[in-house]
C-alpha positions in Angstrom: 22.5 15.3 -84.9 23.6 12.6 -86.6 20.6 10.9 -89.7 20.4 9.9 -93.0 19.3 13.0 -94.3 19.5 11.5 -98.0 17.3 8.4 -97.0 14.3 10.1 -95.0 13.5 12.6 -97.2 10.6 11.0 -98.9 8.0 9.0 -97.0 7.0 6.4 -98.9 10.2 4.1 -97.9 10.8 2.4 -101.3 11.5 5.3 -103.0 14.2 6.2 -101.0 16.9 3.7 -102.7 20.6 5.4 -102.3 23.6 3.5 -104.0 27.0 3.8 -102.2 29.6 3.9 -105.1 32.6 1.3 -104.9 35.2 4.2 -105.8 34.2 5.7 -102.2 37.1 4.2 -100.9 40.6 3.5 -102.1 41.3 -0.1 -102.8 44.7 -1.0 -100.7 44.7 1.7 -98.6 43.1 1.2 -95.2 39.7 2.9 -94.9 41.6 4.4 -91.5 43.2 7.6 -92.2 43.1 9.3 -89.1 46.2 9.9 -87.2 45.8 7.1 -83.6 45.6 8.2 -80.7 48.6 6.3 -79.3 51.4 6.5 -82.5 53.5 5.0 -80.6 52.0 1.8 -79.9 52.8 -0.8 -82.5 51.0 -3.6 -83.9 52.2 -7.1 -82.3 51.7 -8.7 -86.1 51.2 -7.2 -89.2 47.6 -6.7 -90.2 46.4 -6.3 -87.3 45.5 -2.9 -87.6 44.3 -1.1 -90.5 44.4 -3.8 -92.9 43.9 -3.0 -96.5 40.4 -1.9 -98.2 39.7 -4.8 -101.0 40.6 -4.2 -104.3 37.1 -4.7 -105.3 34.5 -3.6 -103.2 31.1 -4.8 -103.3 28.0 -2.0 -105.2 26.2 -1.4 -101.9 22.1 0.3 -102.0 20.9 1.6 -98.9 16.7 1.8 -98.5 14.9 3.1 -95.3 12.4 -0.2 -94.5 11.5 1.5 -90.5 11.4 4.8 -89.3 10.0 6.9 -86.9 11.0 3.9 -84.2 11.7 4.8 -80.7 15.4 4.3 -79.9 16.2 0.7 -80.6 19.2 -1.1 -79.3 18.7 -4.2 -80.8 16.8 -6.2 -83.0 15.8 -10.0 -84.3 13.8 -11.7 -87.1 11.2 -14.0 -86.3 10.2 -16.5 -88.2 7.4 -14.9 -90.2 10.3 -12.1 -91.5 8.9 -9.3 -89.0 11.3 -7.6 -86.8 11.6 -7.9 -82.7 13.3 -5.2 -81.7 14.3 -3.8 -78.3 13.7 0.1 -77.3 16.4 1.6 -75.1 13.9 3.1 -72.4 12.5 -0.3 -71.8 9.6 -1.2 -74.7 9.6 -4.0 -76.5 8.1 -3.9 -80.1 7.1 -6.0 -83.2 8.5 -4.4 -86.5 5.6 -4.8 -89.2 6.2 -5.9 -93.0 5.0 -2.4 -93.4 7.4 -0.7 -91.4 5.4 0.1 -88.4 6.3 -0.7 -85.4 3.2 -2.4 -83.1 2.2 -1.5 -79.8 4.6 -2.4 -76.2 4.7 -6.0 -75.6 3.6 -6.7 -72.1 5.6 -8.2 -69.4 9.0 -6.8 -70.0 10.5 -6.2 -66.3 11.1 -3.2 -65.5 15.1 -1.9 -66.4 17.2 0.8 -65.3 17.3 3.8 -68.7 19.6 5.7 -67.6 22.9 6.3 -68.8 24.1 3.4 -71.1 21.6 1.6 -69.1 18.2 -0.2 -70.3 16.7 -2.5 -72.4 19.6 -4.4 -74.2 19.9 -6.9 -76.0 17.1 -10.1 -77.6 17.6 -13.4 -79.0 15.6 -15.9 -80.1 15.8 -19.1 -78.8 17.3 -21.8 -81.1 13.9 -24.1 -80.8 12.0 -20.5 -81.5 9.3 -22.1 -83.7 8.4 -24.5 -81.4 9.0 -23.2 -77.8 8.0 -19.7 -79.1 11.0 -18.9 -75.9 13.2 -15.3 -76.4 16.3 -14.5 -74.0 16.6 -10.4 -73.7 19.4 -8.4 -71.4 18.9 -5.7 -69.9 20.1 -3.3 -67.0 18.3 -4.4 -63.8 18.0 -2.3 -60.7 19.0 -3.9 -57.6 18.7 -2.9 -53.7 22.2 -2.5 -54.1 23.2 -0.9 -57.2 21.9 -2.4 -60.2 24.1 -4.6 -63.3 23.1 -6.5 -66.3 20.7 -9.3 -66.1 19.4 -12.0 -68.4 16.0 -13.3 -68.7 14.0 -15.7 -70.4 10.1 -15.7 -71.8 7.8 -17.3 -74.0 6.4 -14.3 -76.9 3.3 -14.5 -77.5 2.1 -12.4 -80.6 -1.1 -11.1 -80.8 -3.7 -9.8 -83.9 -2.9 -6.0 -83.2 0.4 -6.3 -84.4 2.1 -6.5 -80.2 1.5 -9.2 -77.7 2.9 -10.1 -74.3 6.0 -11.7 -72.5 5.0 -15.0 -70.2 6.5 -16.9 -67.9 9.1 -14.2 -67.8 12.1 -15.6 -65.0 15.5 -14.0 -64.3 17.8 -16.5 -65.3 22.0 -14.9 -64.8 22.3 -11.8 -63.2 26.2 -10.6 -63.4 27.3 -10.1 -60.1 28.4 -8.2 -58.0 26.3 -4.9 -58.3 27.7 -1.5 -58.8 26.0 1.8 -58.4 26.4 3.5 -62.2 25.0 3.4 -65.2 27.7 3.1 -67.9 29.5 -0.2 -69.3 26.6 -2.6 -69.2 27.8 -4.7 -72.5 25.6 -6.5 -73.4 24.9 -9.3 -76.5 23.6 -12.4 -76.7 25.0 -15.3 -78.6 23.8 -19.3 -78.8 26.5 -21.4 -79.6 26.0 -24.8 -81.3 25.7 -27.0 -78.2 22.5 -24.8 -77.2 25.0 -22.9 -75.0 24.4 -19.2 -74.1 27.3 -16.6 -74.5 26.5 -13.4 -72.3 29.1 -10.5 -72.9 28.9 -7.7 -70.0 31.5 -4.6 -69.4 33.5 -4.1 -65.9 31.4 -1.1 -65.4 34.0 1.4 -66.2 34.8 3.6 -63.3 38.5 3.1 -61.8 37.5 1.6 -58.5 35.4 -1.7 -60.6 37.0 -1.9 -63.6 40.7 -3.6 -61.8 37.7 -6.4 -61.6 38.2 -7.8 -65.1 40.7 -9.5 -64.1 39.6 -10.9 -60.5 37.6 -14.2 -61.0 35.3 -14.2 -58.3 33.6 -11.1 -59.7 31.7 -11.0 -62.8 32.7 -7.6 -64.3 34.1 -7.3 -67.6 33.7 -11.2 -68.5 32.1 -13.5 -71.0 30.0 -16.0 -69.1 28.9 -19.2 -70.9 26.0 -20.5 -69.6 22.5 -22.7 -69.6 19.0 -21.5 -71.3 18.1 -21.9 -67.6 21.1 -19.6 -66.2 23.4 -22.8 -64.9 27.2 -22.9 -65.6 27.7 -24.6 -68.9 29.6 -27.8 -68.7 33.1 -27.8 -69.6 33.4 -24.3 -68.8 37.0 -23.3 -67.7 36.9 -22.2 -63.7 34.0 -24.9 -62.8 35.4 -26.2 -59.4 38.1 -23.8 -59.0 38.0 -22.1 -55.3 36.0 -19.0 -55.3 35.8 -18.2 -59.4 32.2 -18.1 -60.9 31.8 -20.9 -62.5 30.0 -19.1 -65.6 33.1 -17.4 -66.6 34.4 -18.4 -70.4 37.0 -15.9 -70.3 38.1 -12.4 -68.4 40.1 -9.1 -69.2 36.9 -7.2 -71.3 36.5 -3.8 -71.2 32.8 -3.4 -72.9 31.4 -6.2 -74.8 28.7 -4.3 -77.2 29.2 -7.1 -80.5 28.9 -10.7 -80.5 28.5 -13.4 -83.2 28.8 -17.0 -84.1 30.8 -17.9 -86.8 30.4 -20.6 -89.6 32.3 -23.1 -87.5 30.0 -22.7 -84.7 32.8 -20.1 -82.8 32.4 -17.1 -80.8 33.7 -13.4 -82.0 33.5 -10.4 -80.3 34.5 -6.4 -80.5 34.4 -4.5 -77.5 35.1 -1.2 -77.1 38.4 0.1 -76.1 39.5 3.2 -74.5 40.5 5.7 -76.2 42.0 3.7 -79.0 41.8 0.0 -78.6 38.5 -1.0 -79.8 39.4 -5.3 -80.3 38.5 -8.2 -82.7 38.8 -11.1 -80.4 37.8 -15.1 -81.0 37.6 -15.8 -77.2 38.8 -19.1 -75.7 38.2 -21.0 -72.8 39.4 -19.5 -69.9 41.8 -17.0 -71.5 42.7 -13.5 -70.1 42.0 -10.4 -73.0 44.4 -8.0 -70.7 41.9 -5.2 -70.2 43.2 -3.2 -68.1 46.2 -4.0 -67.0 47.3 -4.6 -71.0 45.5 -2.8 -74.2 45.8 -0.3 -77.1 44.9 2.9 -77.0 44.9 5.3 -73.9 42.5 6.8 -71.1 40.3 9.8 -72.4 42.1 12.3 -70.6 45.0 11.5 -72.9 47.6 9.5 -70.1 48.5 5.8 -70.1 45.5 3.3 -69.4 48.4 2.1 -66.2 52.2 1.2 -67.4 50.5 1.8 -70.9 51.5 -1.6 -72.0 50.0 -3.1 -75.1 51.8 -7.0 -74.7 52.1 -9.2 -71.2 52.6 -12.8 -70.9 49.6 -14.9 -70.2 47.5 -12.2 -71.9 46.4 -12.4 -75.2 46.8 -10.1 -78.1 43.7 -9.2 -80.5 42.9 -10.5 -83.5 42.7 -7.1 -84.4 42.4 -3.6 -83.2 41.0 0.0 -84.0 43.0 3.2 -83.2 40.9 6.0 -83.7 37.7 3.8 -82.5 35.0 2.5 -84.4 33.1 2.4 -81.2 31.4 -1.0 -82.4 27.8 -2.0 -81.4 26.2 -5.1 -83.0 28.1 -7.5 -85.1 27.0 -10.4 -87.3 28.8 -13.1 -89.9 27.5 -12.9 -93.2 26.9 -16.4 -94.8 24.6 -15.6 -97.1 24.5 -15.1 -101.0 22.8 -11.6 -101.7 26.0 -9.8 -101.6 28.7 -12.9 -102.3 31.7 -10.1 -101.6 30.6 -10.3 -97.9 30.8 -14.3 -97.6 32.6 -14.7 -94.7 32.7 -11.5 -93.4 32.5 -10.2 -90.2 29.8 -7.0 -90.4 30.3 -4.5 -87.4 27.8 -1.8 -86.8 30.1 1.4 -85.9 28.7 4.2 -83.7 31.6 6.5 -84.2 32.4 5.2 -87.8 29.0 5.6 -88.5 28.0 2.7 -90.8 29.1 -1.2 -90.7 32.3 -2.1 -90.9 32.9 -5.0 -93.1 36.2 -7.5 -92.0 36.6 -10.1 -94.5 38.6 -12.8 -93.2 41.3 -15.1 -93.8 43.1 -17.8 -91.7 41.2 -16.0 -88.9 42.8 -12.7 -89.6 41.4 -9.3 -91.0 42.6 -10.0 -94.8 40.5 -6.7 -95.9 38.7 -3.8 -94.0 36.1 -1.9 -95.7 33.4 0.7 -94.3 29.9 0.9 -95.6 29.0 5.1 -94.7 25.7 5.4 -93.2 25.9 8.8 -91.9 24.4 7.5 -88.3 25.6 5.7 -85.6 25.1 2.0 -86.2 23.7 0.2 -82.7 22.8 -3.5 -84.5 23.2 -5.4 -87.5 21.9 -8.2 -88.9 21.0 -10.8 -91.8 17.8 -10.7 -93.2 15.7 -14.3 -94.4 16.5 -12.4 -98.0 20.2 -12.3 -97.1 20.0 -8.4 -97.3 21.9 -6.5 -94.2 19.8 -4.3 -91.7 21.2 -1.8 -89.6 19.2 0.0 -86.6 20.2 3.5 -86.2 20.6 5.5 -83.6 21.2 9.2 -82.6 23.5 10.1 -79.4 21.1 10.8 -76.5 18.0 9.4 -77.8 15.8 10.3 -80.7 14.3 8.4 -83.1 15.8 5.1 -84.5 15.2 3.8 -88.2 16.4 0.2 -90.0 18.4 0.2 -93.0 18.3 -2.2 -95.5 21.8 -2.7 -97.3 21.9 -4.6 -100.7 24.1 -5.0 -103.8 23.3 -2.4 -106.4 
């Protein structure tokens, strides 16, 4: 079962400070030091796998500010510094200053829980404070299957500490539907233009999955879109016979991490097979390979096809993970609290258990470090204080708690 034994062992929560010593890991080696899963696949540029730890590692504190939560999958701050958080099962929830979580908000539709399936992911939008609008993903069942949906609502708050969803409406639904319930994606990013980024997987199985790289279907895509579920304009296969216009780029596997950067750009990480997890900046109508081209192999072991890591008109990540980080929520860190991490890309890992922290140069992975949590990471983000929260999860369920990380 997979806790912070350390951090839950008292109850009152600030008392449960734990420092993570810099000397944990090696400076210059890569925090990697499992053997891959594919040795012999290589890199198509150096650093673009296990890239070195840096030489000086920020003093990271860990302290417990939730627990006891139901199991979260994602989580925003409003305004006020309280948390909105998402339950897997299909609750919504307010995240008290104290810790507690209020009761269900109202109104969310109902999703399909099952598998990798539910309530996904929440985003505020950007006119929050005055439209009082959220946008939230989730797994939607259909007459004919069921796939990820995203819909819009005004949150309204109440005195008890909950509130309700209004005006709730349906705005993308990723098409078409597929009867299973893993590779769902899903994250939610506003770009600068008011633009929406939607991330989704291709559904997994063998039969769907060949659909990543088929535009007229929307599995395993990034879809750039309205706050009112339109094609965004400019977007790269508007007019083109038979492609969905909402498409920004194709290839994905599983889209699970999504952030804008301080230049207004989108990053991903989506998970790879076995092996393969990938640091993309996704461009306009470009193809990411999956799976016709990636690292890593199937989980039986074989090839994922010809096994081929590089193909023309495909393009090669940023970087990659072999053994997986299995990466979750992601966010950039432009903050000053912890001035090591200005920059950085943070990468909540649910195999790695903790965040993964990519410091960037000339957008490349100068430095890879890993902040150990001892649980599987499902979201991260930046607090108003400029601390780092991380919602954990355990692996079928259980209780989730929210992690505060700060420098010692």
């Amino acid at each position: 079962m997979n806790h912070l034994p350390l951090l839950l062992a008292g109850t009152i929560l600030s008392a449960t400070v734990v420092a993570l010593p810099a000397n944990a890991q090696q400076a210059g080696a890569p925090a990697e030091t499992q053997a891959p899963n594919a040795p012999d696949q290589q890199p198509a540029f150096q650093g673009q796998t296990r890239a070195p730890q840096p030489a000086q590692p920020a003093d990271i504190e860990t302290e417990v500010v939730a627990d006891d939560l139901p199991h979260l999958w994602s989580m925003e701050f409003l305004p006020d510094g309280r948390m909105l958080v998402t339950a897997k099962a299909g609750a919504m929830h307010i995240i008290g200053k104290d810790g507690k979580a209020g009761p269900e908000i109202s109104g969310v539709p109902k999703v399909l829980a099952n598998g990798q399936g539910g309530l996904l992911d929440v985003a505020l939008a950007p006119d929050y404070e005055t439209s009082g609008r959220i946008f939230f993903s989730f797994s939607e069942p259909r007459d004919d299957g069921n796939g990820t949906s995203v819909a819009s609502a005004h949150l309204v708050p109440d005195d008890q500490g909950g509130g309700a969803l209004e005006d709730v409406d349906v705005i993308f639904r990723q098409m078409p539907s597929y009867d299973g319930n893993k590779h769902f994606g899903s994250r939610l990013a506003f770009g600068p233009e008011g633009e929406l980024y939607v991330t989704v997987g291709e559904r997994s199985d063998r039969e769907p999955r060949v659909q990543a790289q088929d535009l007229q279907s929307g599995l395993g895509k990034i879809f750039r879109i309205t706050q009112t579920g339109e094609a965004f304009a400019g977007n790269p296969f508007v007019g083109e016979d038979k492609a969905q216009p909402e498409i920004w780029s194709l290839g994905h596997r599983n889209l699970q991490s999504a952030t804008i950067d301080g230049q207004g750009r989108l990053w991903t990480v989506e998970h790879g097979p076995r092996g393969g997890d990938e640091l993309n900046l996704p461009q306009a109508g470009k193809n990411y390979g999956w799976p016709e081209v990636t690292y890593g192999v199937e989980y039986s072991g074989a090839k994922v096809g010809d096994g081929v890591t590089q193909m023309a008109d495909t393009e090669q990540p940023v970087y990659y993970w072999d053994p997986v980080i299995a990466p979750s929520g992601m966010t950039y860190y432009d903050a000053d609290a912890i001035p090591e991490w200005k920059g950085a890309f943070l990468v909540g890992g649910l195999v790695s258990q903790g965040v993964v922290v990519l410091h960037m140069e000339n957008d490349r992975v100068k430095h890879e470090e890993r902040i150990d949590l001892d649980a599987r990471i499902r979201d991260v983000k930046v607090g108003p204080d400029g601390a780092v929260y991380a919602v954990t999860e355990q692996r079928g369920g259980g209780k989730s708690t929210i992690v505060k990380l700060t420098k010692a």
